[in-house]
C-alpha positions as CSV (number, residue, x, y, z in Angstrom):
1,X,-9.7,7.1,-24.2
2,X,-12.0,4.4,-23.4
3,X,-11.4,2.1,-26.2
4,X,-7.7,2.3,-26.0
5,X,-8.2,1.7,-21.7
6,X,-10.5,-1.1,-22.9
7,X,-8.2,-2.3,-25.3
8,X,-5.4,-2.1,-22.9
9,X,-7.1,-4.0,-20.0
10,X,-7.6,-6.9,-22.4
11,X,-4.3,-7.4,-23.6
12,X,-3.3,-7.6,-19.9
13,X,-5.6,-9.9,-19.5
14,X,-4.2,-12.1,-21.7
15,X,-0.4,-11.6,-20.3
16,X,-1.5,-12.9,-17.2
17,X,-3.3,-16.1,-18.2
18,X,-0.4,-16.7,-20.5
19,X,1.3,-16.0,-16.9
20,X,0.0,-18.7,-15.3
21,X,0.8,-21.5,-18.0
22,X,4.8,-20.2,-17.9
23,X,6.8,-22.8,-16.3
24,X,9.6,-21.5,-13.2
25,X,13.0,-21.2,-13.8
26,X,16.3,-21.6,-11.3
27,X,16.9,-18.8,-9.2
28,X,19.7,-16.1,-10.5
29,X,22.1,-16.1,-8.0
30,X,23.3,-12.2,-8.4
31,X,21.5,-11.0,-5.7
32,X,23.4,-7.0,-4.7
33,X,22.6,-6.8,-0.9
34,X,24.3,-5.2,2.2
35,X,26.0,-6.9,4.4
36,X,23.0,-6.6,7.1
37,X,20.3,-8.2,4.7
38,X,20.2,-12.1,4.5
39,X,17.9,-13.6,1.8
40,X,16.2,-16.7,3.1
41,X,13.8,-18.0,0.1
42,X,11.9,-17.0,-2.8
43,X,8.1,-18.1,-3.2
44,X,7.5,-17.5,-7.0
45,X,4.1,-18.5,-6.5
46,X,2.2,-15.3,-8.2
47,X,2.8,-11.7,-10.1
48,X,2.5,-10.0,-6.7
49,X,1.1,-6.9,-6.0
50,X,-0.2,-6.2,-2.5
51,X,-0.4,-7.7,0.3
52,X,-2.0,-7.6,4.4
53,X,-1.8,-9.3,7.9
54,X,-4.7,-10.3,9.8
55,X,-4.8,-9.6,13.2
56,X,-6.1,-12.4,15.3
57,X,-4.4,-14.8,13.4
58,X,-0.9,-15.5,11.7
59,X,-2.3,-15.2,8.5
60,X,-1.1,-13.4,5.2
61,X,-2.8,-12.6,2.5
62,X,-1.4,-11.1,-0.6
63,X,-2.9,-10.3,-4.2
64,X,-1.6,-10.4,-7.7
65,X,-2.6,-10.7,-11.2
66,X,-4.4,-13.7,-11.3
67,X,-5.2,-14.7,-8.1
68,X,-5.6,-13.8,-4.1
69,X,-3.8,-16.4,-2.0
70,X,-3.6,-16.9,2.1
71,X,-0.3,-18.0,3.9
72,X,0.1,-19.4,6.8
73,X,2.9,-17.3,8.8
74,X,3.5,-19.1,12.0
75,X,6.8,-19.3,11.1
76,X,7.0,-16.2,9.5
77,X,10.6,-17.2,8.2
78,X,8.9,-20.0,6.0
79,X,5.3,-19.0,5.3
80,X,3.1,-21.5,3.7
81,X,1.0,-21.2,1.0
82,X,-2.6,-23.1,2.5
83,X,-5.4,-21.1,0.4
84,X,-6.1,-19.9,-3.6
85,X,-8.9,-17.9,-4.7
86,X,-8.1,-17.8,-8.8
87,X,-9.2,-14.2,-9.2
88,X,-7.8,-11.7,-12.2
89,X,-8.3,-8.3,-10.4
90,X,-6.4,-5.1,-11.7
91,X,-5.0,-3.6,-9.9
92,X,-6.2,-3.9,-5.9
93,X,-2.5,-2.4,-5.0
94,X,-3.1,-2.2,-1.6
95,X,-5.0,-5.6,-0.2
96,X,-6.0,-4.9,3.1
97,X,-7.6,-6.8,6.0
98,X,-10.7,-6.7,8.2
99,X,-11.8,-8.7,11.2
100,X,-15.3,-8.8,12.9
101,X,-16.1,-10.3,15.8
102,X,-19.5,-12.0,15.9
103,X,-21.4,-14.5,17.5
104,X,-20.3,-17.3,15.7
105,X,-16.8,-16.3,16.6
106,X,-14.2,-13.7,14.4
107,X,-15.3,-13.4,10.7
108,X,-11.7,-12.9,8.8
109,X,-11.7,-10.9,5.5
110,X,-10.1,-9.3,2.7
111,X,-10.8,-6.4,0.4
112,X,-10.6,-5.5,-3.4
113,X,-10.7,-2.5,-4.5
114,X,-11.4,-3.3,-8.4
115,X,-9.8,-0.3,-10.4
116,X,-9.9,-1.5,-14.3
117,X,-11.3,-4.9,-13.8
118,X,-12.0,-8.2,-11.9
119,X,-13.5,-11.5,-12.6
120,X,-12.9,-14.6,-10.5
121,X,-14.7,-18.1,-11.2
122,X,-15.9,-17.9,-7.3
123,X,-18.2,-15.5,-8.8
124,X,-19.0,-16.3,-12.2
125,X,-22.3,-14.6,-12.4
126,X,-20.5,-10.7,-12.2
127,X,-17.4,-9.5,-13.7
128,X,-16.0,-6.0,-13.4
129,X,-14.3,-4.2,-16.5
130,X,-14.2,-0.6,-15.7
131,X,-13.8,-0.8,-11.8
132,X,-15.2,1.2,-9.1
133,X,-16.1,-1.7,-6.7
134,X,-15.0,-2.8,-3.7
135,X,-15.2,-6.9,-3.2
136,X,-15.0,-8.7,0.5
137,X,-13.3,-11.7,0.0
138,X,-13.4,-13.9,3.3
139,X,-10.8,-15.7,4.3
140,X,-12.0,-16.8,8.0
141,X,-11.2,-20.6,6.6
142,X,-7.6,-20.0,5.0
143,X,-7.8,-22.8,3.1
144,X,-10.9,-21.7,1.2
145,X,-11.3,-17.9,0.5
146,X,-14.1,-17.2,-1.2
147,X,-15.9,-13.9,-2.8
148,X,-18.3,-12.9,-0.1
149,X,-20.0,-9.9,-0.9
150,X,-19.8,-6.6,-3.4
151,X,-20.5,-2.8,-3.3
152,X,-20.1,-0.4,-6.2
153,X,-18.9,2.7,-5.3
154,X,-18.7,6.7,-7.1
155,X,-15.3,7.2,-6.7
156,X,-12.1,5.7,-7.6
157,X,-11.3,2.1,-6.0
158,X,-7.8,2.0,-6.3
159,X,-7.4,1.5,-3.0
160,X,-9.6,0.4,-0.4
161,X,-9.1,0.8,3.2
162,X,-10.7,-0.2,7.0
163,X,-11.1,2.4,9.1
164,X,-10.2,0.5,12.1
165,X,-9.0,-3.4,10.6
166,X,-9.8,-4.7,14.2
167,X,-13.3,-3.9,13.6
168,X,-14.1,-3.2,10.4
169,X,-17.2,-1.7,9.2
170,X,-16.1,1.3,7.3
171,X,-14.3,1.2,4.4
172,X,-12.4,4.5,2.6
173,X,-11.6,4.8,-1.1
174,X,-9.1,6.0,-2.9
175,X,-11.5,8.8,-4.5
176,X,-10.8,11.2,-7.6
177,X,-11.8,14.5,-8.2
178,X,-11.6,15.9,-5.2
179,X,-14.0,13.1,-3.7
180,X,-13.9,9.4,-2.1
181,X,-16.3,7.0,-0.8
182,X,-17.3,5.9,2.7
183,X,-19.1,2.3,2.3
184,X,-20.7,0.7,5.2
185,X,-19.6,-2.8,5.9
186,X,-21.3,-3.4,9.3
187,X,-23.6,-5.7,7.1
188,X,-20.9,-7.7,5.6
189,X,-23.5,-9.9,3.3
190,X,-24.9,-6.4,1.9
191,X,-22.1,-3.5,1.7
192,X,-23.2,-0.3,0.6
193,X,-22.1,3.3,-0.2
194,X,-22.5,6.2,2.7
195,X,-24.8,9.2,1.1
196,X,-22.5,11.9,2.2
197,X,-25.4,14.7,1.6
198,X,-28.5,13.8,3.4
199,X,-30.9,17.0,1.4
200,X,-30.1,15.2,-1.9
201,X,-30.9,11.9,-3.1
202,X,-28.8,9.5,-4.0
203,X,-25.6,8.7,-3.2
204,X,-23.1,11.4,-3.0
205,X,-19.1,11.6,-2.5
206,X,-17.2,13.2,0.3
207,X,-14.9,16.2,-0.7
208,X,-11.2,16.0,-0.3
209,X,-8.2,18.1,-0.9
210,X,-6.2,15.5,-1.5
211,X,-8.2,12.7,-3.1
212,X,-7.1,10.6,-3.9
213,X,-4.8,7.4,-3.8
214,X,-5.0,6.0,-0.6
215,X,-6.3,6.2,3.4
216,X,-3.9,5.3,6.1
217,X,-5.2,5.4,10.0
218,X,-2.8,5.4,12.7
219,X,-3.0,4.7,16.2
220,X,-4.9,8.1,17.4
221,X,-7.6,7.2,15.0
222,X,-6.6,9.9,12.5
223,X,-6.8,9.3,9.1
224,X,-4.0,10.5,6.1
225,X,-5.6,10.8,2.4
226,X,-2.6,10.8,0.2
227,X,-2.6,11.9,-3.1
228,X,-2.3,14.3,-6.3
229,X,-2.7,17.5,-3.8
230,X,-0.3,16.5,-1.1
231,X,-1.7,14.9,2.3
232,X,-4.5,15.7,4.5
233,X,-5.4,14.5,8.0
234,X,-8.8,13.6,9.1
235,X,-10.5,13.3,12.8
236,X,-12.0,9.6,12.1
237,X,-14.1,8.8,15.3
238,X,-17.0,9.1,13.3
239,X,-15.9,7.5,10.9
240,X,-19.1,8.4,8.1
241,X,-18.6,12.1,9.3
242,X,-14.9,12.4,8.7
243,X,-13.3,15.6,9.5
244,X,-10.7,17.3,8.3
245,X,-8.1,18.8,10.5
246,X,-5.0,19.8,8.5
247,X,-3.0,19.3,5.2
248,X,0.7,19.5,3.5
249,X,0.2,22.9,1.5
250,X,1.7,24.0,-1.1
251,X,4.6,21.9,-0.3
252,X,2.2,18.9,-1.0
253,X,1.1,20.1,-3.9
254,X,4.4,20.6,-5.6
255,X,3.6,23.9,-6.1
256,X,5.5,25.6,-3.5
257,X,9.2,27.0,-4.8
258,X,11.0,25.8,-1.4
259,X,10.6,22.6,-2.0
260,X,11.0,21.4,-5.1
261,X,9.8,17.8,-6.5
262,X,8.2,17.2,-2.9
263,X,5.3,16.0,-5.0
264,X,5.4,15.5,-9.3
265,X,2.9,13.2,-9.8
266,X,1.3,11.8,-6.2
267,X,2.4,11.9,-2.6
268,X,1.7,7.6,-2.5
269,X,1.3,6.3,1.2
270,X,1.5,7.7,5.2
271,X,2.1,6.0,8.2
272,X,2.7,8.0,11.6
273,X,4.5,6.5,14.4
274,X,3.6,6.5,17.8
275,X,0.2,8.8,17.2
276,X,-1.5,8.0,20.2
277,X,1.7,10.2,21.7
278,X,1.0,13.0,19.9
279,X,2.4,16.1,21.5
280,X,1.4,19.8,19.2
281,X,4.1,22.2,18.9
282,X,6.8,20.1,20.3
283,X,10.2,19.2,17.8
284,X,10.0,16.0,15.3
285,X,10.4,13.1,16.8
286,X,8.7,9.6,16.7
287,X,8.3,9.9,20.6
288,X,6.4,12.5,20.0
289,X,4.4,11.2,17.6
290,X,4.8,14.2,15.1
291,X,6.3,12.4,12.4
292,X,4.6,11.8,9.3
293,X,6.6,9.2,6.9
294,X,5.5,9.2,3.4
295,X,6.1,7.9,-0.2
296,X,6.2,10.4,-3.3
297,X,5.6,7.8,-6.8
298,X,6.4,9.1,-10.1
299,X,7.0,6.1,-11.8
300,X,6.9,7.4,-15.2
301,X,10.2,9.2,-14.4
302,X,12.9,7.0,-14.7
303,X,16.2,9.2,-13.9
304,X,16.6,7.8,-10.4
305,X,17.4,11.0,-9.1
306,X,14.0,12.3,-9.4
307,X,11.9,9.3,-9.6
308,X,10.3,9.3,-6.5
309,X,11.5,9.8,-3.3
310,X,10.9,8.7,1.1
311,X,10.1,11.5,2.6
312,X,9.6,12.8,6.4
313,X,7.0,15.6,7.1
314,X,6.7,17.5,10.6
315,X,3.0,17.4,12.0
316,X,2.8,20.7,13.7
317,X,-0.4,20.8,14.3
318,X,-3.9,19.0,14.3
319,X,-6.3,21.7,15.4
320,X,-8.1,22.7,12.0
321,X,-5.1,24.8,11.1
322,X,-4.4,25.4,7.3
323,X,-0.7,23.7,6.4
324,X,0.1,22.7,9.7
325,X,2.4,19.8,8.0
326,X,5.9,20.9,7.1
327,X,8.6,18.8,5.1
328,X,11.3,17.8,6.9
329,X,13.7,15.2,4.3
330,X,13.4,13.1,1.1
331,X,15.3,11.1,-0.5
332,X,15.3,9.4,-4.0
333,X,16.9,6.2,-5.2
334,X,19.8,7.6,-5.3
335,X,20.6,8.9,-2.8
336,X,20.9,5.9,-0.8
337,X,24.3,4.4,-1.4
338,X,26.7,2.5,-3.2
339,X,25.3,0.1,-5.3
340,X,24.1,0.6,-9.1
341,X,20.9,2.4,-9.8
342,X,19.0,0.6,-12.8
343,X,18.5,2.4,-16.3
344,X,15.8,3.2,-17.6
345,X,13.5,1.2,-15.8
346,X,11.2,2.1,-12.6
347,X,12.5,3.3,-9.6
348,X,10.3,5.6,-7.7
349,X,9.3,4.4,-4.3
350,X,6.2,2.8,-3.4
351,X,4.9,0.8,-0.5
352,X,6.7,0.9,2.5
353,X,6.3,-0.4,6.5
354,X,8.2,0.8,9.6
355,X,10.2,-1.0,12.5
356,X,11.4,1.0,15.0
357,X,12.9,4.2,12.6
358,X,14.4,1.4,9.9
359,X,11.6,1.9,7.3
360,X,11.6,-1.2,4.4
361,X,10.4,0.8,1.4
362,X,9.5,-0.8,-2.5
363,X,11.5,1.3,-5.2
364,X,10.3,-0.7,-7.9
365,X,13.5,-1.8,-10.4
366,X,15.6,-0.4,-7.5
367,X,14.3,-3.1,-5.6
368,X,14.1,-3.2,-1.3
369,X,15.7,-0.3,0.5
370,X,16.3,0.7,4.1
371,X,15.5,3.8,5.2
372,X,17.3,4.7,8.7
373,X,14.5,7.4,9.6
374,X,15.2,7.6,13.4
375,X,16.5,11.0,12.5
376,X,13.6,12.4,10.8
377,X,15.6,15.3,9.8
378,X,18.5,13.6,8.6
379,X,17.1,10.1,6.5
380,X,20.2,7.6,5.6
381,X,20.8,4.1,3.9
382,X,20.7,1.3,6.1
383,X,20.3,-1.5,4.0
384,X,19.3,-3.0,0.3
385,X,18.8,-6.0,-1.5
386,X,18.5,-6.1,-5.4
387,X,17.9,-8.4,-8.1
388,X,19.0,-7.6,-11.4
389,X,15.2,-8.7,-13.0
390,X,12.9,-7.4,-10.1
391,X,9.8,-5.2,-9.8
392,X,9.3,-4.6,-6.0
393,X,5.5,-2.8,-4.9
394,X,5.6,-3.8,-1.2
395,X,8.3,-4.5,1.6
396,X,6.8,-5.2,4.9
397,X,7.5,-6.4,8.1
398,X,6.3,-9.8,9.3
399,X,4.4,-8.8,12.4
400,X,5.1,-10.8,16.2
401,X,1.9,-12.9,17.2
402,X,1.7,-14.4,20.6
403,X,0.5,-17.5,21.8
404,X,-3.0,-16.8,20.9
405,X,-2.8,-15.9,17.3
406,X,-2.8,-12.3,17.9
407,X,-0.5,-9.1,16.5
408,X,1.5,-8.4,19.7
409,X,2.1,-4.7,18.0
410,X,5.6,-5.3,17.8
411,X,7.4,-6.9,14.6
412,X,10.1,-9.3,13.8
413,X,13.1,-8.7,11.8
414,X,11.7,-10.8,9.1
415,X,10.7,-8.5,6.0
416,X,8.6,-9.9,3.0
417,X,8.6,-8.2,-0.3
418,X,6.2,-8.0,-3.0
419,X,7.7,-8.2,-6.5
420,X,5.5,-8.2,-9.9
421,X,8.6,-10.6,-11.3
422,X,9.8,-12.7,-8.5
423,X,6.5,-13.0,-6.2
424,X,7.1,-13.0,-2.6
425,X,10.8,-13.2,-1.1
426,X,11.7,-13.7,2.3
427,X,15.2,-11.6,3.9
428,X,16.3,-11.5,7.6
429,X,17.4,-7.8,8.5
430,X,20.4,-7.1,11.3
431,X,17.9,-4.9,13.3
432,X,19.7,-2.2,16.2
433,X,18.9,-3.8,19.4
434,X,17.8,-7.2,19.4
435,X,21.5,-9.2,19.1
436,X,21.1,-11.6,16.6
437,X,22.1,-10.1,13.5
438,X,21.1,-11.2,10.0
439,X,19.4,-14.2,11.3
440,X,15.7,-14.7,11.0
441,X,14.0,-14.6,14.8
442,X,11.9,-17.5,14.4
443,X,13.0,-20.5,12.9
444,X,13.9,-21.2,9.6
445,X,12.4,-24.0,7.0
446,X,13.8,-24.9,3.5
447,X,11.5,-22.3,1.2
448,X,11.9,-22.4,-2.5
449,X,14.4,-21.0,-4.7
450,X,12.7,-20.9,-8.0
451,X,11.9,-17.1,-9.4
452,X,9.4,-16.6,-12.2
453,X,10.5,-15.8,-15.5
454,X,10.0,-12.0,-16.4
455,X,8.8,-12.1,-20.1
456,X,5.1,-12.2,-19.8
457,X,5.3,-10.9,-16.0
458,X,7.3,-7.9,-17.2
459,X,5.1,-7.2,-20.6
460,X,2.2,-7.1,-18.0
461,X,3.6,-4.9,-15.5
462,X,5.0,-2.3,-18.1
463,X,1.4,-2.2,-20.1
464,X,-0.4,-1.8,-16.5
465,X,1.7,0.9,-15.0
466,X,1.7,2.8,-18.7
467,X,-2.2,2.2,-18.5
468,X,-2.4,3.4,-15.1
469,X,-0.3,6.7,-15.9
470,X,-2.2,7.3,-19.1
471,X,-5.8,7.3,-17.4
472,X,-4.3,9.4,-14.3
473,X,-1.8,11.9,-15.6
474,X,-3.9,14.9,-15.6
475,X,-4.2,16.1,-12.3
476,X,-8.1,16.1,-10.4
477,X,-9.5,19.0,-9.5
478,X,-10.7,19.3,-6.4
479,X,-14.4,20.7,-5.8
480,X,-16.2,21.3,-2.9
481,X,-15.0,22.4,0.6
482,X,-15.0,21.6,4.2
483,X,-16.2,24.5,6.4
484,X,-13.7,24.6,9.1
485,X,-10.7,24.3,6.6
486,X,-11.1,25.3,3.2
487,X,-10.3,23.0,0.5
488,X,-7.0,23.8,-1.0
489,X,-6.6,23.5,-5.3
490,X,-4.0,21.3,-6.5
491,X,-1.8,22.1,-8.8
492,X,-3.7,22.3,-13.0
């Protein structure tokens, strides 16, 4: 298994530098999109994979196969490219932010989270093939991001994650096994892994039912570990002595007969709206802060009808009960509307980001999609765009800053996607409520309308995704327990 990984990595290696000396092409015109979706410009600039806001300043960052690279998004309807750090990294799916506020003023950063390899000529002396390593790469001067610091970690890096982005100084892993990794990033020059067992030396994993693909933390300070066995929720306020408070069941395991393909591979991402609201017992409803929204992948699967779907869970409870999250609705590709599902190609869901109920979610070949999930019960089409060559991981909401720099909380209707063929696109959504239809609320400037070509980008993706599959398909046991709620088996 090793040797054909190995042997894998390398040939996508060399797909991506022959990546980078591929010359653009003219955009194809055939975009499909609804009537409420307005494409304003392509930025072709990178195979894009990931991608995260900073908080104190209009700043993007995003992360592909051969490079990080910082925009500028004051005018969020034309961001600006300002900042390159050359860096092959596979596959750091979910860049995320941190910010620290120190004497010397708000250090501004990113993280990798190396899962099969990294080497960037920043850092010449150490390259990664084989992953489990979490990279800080700071970006407090956009125009010069540079690899700051390193910590290897003994659980899966696939994703990385800050606790708290505002003040970042612990970082979550994606984990395996049953496990993930706390690292301590309070010393940002000298990162290191949390030992989670203080009687034994060395440094030890925390257990997980759920471990592990990624950590989302919501407003309340709770964190959601998504993965092969469902979700779980976590009190975070200490955040190196997590505990656990609840989890999805059997339902999130797939292995409940009720609820059929709820989870076939990995329940992906979580976000909770309006946590800090949170009211037990009460019926779904964002107001009440009850609503867990959550991608299942499956992206070996490609009959669109089972391929992945959005889903809506009911929080019931956060009091150490067993299974306190219930399903409430999913839906897959294809059950979204009108328009032509692509053949045998991706088309699970993936990354998605929330505005209000209209949810922007990444389906892969089946490109962006709206999700109207003000209904939690009831989840509908609200929108789409697709393109017919297209490979879309992220779709996220450009976020309002004021006057100072700083995330307001609210958003605008400006979405960004992030597509292993095209790079980064740029729509304008007709959001409920604010009047001005498919137009972009900050002003527009001319933005590129060059797409990359898709033969070397689309060799890569397929080999990485079949690589990715291959090393993960066997479901992780999980080991180990939590005393006040008993870890719960995924599925063998």
């Amino acid at each position: 298994m090793l040797v054909v990984r190995s042997l894998a990595v390398a040939a996508l290696v060399a797909l991506t530098v022959g990546l980078g000396a591929a010359p653009s092409s003219a955009e194809d015109d055939s975009l499909l999109a609804s009537g409420n979706v307005a494409h304003i410009g392509a930025h072709p600039t990178q195979a894009g994979i990931s991608g995260c806001f900073l908080w104190t300043a209009p700043v993007f960052v995003t992360s592909g196969l051969d490079s990080v690279r910082v925009w500028d998004v004051s005018d969020a309807a034309h961001p600006a490219e300002v900042g390159v750090l050359p860096s092959l990294q596979f596959e750091n799916e979910a860049m995320n932010c941190g910010e620290r506020r120190t004497a010397d003023g708000v250090r501004r950063f990113a993280l990798i989270g190396v899962d099969s390899y990294q080497a960037s000529p920043d850092d010449i002396q150490h390259a990664n093939v084989g992953g489990g390593e979490l990279v800080v790469v700071d970006v407090t001067d956009p125009a010069s991001p540079r690899v700051l610091s390193r910590a290897p970690a003994t659980t899966s890096t696939h994703t990385v994650t800050c606790v708290d982005q505002r003040n970042c100084t612990y970082v979550y892993s994606a984990g395996e096994d049953g496990h993930f990794s706390i690292i301590d990033l309070r010393d940002l020059d000298h990162p290191r892994e949390v030992d989670a067992d203080r009687t034994t030396a060395g440094v030890q994993p925390f257990a997980s039912p759920t471990a592990g693909h990624k950590w989302n933390f919501d407003a309340a300070g709770i964190g959601t570990h998504t993965g092969w066995g469902g979700a779980s929720m976590w009190d975070t306020s200490k955040p190196a002595r997590p505990r656990l408070l609840t989890t999805t069941g059997k339902a999130g395991r797939g292995t409940d007969p009720r609820y059929e393909g709820w989870n076939d591979f990995i329940l992906h991402n979580s976000f909770r709206p309006n946590a800090d609201a949170f009211r037990p017992g009460s019926r779904p409803a964002f107001r009440n802060g009850n609503v867990l929204l959550v991608t299942e992948e499956d992206y070996e699967q490609t009959d669109c009808t089972r391929a992945g779907s959005f889903q809506a869970w009911w929080v019931k409870r956060l009091d150490g009960s067993r299974s306190a999250i219930v399903p409430l609705d999913k839906v897959e590709l294809a059950d979204l509307g009108n328009f032509p599902l692509p053949q045998g190609s991706f088309c699970s869901s993936h990354w998605f980001s929330n505005r209000n109920g209209i949810v922007a979610v990444g389906y892969y070949g089946g490109g962006l999609q709206l999700v109207d999930a003000r209904h939690p019960r009831h989840l509908s089409s609200f929108g789409y765009a697709i393109w017919p060559a297209s490979e879309v991981w992220d779709a996220m909401w450009v976020p309002v800053y004021d006057g100072t720099g700083r995330q307001t909380g609210r958003t605008t209707n400006i979405l960004y996607t992030i597509d292993a063929v095209r790079g980064l696109d740029v729509y304008a959504v007709d959001v409920p409520g604010d009047g001005i239809g498919a137009l972009p609320s900050s002003r527009v400037g001319r933005a590129s309308d060059a797409a990359l070509p898709i033969g070397l980008v689309g060799g890569a993706v397929a080999l990485a995704l079949a690589v990715r599959r291959r090393a993960n398909r066997v479901p992780a046991r999980t080991t180990g327990g939590i005393a006040s709620l008993p870890c719960e088996q995924p599925p063998q």
